[in-house]
Backbone as JSON Lines, residues from 0, in Angstrom:
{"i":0,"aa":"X","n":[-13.76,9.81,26.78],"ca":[-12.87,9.51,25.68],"c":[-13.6,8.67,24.63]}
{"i":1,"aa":"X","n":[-14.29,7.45,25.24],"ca":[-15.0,7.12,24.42],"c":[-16.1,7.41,23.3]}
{"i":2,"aa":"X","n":[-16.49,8.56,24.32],"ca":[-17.9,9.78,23.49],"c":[-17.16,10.19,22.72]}
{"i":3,"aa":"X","n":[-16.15,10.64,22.34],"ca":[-15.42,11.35,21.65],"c":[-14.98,10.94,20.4]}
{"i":4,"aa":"X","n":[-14.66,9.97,20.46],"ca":[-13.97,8.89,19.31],"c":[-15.21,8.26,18.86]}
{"i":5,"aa":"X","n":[-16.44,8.0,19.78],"ca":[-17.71,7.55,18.4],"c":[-17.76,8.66,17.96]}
{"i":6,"aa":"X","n":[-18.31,10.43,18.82],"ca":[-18.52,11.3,17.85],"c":[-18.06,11.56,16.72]}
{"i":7,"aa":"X","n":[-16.3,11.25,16.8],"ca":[-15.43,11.23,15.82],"c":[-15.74,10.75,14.55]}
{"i":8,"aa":"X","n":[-16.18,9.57,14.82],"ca":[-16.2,8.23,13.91],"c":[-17.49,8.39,13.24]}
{"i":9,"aa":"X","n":[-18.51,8.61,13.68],"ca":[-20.17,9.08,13.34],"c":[-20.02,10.47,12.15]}
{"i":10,"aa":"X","n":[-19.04,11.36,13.18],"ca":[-19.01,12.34,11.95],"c":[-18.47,12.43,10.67]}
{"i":11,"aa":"X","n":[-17.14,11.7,10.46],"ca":[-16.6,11.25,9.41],"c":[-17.54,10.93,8.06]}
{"i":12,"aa":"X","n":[-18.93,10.64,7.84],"ca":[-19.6,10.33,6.2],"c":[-19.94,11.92,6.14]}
{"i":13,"aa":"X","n":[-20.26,12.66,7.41],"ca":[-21.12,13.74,7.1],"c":[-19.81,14.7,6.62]}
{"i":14,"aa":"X","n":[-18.83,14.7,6.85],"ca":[-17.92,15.93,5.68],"c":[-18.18,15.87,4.37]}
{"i":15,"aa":"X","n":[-17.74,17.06,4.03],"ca":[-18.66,17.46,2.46],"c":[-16.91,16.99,1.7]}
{"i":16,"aa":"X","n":[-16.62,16.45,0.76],"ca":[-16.11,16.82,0.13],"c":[-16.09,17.27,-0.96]}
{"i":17,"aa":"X","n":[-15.09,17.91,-1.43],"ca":[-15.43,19.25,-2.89],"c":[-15.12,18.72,-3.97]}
{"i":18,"aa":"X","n":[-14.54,17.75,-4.1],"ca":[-14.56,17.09,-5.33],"c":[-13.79,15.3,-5.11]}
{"i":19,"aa":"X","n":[-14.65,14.8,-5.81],"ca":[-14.77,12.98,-5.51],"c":[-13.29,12.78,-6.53]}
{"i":20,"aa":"X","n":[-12.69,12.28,-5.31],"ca":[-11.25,11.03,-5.44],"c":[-10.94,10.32,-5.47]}
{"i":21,"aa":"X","n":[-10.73,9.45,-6.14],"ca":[-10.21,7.71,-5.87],"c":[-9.41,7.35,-4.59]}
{"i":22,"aa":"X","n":[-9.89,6.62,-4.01],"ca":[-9.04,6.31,-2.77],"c":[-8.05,4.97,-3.09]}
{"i":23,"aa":"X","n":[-8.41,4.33,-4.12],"ca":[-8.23,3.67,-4.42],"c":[-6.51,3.71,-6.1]}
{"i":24,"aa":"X","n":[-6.42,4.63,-5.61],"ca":[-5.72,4.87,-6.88],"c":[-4.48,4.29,-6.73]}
{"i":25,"aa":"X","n":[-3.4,4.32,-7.77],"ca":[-2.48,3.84,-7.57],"c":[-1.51,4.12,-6.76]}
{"i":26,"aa":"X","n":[-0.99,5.19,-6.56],"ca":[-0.2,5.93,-5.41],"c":[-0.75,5.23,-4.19]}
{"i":27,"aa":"X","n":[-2.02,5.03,-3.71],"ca":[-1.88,4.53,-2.71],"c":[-1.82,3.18,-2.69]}
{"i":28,"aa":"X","n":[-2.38,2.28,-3.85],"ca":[-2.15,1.2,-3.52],"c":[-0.78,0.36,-3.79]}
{"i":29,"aa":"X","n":[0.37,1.45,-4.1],"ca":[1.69,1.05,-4.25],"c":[2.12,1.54,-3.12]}
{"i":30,"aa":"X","n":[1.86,2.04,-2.19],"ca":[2.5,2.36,-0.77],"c":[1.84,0.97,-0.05]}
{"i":31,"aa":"X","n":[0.36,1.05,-0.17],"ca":[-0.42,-0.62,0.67],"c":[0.71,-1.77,0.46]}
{"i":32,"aa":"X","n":[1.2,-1.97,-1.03],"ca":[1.26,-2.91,-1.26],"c":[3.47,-2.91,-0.73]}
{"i":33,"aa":"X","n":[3.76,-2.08,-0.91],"ca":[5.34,-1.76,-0.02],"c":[5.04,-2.38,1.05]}
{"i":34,"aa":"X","n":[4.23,-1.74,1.89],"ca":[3.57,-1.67,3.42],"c":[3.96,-3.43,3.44]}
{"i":35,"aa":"X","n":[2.77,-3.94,2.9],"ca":[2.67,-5.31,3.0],"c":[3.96,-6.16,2.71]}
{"i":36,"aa":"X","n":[4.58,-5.7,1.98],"ca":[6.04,-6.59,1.35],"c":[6.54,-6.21,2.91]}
{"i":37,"aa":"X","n":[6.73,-5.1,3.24],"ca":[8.0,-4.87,4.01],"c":[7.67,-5.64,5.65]}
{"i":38,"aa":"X","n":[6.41,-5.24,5.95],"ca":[6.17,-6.85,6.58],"c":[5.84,-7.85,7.02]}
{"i":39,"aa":"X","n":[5.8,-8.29,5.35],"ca":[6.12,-9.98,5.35],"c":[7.55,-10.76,5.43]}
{"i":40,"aa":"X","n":[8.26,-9.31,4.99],"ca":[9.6,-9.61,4.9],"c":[10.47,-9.79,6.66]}
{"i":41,"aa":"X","n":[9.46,-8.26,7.12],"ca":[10.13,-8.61,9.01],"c":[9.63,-9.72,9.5]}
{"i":42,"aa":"X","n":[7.98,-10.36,8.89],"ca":[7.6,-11.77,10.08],"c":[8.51,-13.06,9.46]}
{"i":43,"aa":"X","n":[8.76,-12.43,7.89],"ca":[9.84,-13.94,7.59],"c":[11.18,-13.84,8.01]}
{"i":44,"aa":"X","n":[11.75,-12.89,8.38],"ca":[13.39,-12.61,9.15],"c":[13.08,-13.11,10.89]}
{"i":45,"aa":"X","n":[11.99,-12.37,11.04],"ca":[12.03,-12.87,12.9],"c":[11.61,-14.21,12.8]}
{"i":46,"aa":"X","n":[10.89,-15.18,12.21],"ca":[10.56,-16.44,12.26],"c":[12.16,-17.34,11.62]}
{"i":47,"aa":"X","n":[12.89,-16.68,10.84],"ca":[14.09,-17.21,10.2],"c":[14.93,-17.02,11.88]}
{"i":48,"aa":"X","n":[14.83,-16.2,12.23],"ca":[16.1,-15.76,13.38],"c":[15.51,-16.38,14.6]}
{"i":49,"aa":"X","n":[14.22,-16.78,15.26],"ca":[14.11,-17.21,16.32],"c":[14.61,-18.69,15.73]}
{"i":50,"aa":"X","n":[14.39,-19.08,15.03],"ca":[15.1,-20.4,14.51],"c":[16.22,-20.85,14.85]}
{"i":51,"aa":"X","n":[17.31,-19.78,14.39],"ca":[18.54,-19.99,15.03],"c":[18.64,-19.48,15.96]}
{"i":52,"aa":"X","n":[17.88,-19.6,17.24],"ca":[17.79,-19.45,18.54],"c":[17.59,-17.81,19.04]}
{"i":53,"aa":"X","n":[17.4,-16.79,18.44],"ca":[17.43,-15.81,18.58],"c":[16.13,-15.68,19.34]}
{"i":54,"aa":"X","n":[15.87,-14.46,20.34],"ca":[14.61,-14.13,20.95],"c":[13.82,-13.29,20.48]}
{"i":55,"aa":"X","n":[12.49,-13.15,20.97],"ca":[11.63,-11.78,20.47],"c":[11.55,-11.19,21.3]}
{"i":56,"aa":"X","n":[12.21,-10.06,20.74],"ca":[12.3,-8.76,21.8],"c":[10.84,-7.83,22.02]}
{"i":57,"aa":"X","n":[10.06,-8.24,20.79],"ca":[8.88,-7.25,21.28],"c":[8.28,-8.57,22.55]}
{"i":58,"aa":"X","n":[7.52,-7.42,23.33],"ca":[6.99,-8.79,24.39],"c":[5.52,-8.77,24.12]}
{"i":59,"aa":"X","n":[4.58,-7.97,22.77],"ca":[3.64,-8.64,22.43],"c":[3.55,-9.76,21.57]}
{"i":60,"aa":"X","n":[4.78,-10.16,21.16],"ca":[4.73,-10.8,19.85],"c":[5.53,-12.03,20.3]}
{"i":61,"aa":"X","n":[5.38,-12.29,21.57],"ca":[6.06,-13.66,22.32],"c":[5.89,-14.83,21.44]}
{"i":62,"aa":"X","n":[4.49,-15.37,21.14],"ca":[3.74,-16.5,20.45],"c":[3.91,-16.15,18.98]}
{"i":63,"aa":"X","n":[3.82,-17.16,18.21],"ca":[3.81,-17.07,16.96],"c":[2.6,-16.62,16.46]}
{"i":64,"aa":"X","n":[1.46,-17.58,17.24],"ca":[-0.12,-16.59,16.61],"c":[-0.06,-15.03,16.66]}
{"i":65,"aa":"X","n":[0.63,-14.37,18.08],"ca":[0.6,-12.88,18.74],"c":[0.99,-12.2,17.54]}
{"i":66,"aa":"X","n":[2.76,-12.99,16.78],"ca":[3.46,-12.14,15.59],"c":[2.52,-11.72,14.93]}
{"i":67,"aa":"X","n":[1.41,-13.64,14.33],"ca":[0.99,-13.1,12.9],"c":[-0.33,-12.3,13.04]}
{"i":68,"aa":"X","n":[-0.61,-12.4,14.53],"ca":[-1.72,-11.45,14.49],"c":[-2.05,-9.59,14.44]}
{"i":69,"aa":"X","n":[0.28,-9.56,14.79],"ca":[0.44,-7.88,15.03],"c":[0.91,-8.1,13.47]}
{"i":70,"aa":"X","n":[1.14,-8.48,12.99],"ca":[1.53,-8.32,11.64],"c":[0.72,-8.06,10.69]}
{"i":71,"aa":"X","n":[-0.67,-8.98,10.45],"ca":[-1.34,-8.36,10.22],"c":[-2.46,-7.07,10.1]}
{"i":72,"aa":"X","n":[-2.08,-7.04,11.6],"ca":[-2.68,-5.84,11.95],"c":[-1.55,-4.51,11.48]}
{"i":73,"aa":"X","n":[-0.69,-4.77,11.15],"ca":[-0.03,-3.68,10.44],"c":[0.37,-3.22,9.23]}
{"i":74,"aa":"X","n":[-0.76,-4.61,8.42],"ca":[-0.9,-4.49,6.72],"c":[-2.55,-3.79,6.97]}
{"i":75,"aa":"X","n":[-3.24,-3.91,7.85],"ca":[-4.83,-3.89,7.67],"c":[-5.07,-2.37,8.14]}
{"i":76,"aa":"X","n":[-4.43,-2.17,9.3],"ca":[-4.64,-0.99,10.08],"c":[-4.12,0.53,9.24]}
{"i":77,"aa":"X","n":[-3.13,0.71,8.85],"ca":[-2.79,1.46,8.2],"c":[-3.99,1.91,6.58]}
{"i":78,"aa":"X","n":[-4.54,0.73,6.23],"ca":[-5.74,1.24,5.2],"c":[-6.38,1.67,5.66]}
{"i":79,"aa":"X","n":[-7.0,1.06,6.78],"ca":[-8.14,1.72,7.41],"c":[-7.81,3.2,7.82]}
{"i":80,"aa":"X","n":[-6.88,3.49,8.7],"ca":[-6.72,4.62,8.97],"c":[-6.22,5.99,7.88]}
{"i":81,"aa":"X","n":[-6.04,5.35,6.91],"ca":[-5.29,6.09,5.67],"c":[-6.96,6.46,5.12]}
{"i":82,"aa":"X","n":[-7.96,5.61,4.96],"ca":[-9.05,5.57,4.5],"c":[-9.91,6.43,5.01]}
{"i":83,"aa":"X","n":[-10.09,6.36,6.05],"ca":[-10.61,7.32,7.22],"c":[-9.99,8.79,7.43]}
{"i":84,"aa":"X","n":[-8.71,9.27,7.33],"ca":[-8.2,10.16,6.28],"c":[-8.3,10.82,5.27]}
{"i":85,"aa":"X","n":[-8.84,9.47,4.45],"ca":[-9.21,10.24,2.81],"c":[-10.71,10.51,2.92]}
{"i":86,"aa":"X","n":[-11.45,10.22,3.78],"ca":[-13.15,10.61,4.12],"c":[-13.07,12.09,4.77]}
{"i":87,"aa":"X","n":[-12.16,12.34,5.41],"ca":[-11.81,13.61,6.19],"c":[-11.36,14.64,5.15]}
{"i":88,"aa":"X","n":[-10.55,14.23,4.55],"ca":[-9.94,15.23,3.5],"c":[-8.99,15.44,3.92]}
{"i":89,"aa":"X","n":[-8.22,14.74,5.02],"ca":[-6.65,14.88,5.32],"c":[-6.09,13.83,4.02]}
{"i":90,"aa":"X","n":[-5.72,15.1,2.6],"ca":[-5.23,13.71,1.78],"c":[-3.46,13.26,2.26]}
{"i":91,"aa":"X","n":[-2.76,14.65,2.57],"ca":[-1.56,14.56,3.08],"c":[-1.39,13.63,4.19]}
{"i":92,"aa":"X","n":[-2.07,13.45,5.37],"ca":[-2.16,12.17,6.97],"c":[-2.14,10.76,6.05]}
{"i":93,"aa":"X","n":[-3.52,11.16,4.84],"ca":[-3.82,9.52,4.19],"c":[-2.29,8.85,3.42]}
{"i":94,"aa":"X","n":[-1.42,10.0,3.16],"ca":[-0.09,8.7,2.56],"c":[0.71,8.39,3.78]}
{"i":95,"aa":"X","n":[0.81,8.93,4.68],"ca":[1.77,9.43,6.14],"c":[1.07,7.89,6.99]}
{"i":96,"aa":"X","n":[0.27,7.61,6.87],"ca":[-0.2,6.07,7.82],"c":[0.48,5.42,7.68]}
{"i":97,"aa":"X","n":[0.8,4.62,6.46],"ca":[1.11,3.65,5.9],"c":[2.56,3.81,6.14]}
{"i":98,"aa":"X","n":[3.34,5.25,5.77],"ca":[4.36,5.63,5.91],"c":[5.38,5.09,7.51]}
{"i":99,"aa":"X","n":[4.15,5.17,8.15],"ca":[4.72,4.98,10.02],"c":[5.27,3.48,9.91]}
{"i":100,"aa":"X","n":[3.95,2.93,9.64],"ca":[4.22,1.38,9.76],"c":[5.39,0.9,8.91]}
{"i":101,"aa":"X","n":[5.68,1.49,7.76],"ca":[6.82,1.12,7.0],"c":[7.74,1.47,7.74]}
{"i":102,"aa":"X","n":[8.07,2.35,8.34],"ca":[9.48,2.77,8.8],"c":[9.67,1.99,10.14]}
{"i":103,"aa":"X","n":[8.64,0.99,10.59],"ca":[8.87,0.4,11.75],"c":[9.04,-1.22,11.38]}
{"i":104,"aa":"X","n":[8.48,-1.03,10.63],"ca":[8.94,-2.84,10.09],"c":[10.18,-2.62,8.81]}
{"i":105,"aa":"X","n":[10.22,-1.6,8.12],"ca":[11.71,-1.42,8.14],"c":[13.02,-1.68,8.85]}
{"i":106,"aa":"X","n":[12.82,-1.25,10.47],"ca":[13.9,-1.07,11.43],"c":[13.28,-2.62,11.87]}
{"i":107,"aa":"X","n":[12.73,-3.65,11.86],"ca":[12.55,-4.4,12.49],"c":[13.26,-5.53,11.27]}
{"i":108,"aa":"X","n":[13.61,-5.57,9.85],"ca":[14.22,-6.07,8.72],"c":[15.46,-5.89,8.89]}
{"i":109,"aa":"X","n":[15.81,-4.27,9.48],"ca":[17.36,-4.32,9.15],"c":[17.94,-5.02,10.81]}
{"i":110,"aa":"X","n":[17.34,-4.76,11.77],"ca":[17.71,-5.45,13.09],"c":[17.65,-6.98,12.58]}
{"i":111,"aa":"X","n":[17.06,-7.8,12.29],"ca":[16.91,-9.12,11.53],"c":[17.7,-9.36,10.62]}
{"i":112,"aa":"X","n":[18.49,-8.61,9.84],"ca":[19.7,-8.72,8.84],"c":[20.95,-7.97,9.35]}
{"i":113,"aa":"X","n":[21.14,-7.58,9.96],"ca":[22.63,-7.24,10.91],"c":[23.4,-8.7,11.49]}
């Protein structure tokens, strides 16, 4: 599995692509930047709600470092993998990353505001 995923990863510069894209363009960096609002908005509702005594139901995110460390990892991870996407030429997968993580810290905002 491991051989597989470096081969993966090694092969990714060598695809040809047919014509040079901004990866960087606005479309995506207005989905990054949603991504990121939406959550900062779930680690500031679950830090507002364990307050008033409420628990954390995820059981990686027990500790407060654990939150801000899955949290960030779910503003960071999604570029990368969106990025790694746009090297492939999956441009359709590259908006769909970002897309996942939104719809999960979405449902983790509206559980926090109910």
């Amino acid at each position: 599995m491991r051989l597989l995923l470096c081969l993966f990863l090694l092969s990714v510069p060598l695809v040809a692509q047919e014509k040079p894209c901004n990866f960087w363009r606005a479309s995506n960096v207005a989905v990054f930047t949603i991504n990121a609002g939406i959550q900062a908005a779930d680690l500031a509702l679950t830090e507002h709600r364990l307050g008033q005594g409420w628990i954390e139901l995820n059981p990686l995110g027990q500790s407060r470092g654990a939150r801000y460390g899955l949290k960030s990892m779910a503003v960071g991870l999604p570029i990368g993998l969106a990025y790694l996407c746009h090297r492939v030429g999956w441009h359709g997968a590259e908006k769909f990353m970002p897309v996942t993580f939104m719809v999960a810290g979405g449902i983790g905002v509206g559980y926090n505001l109910r």
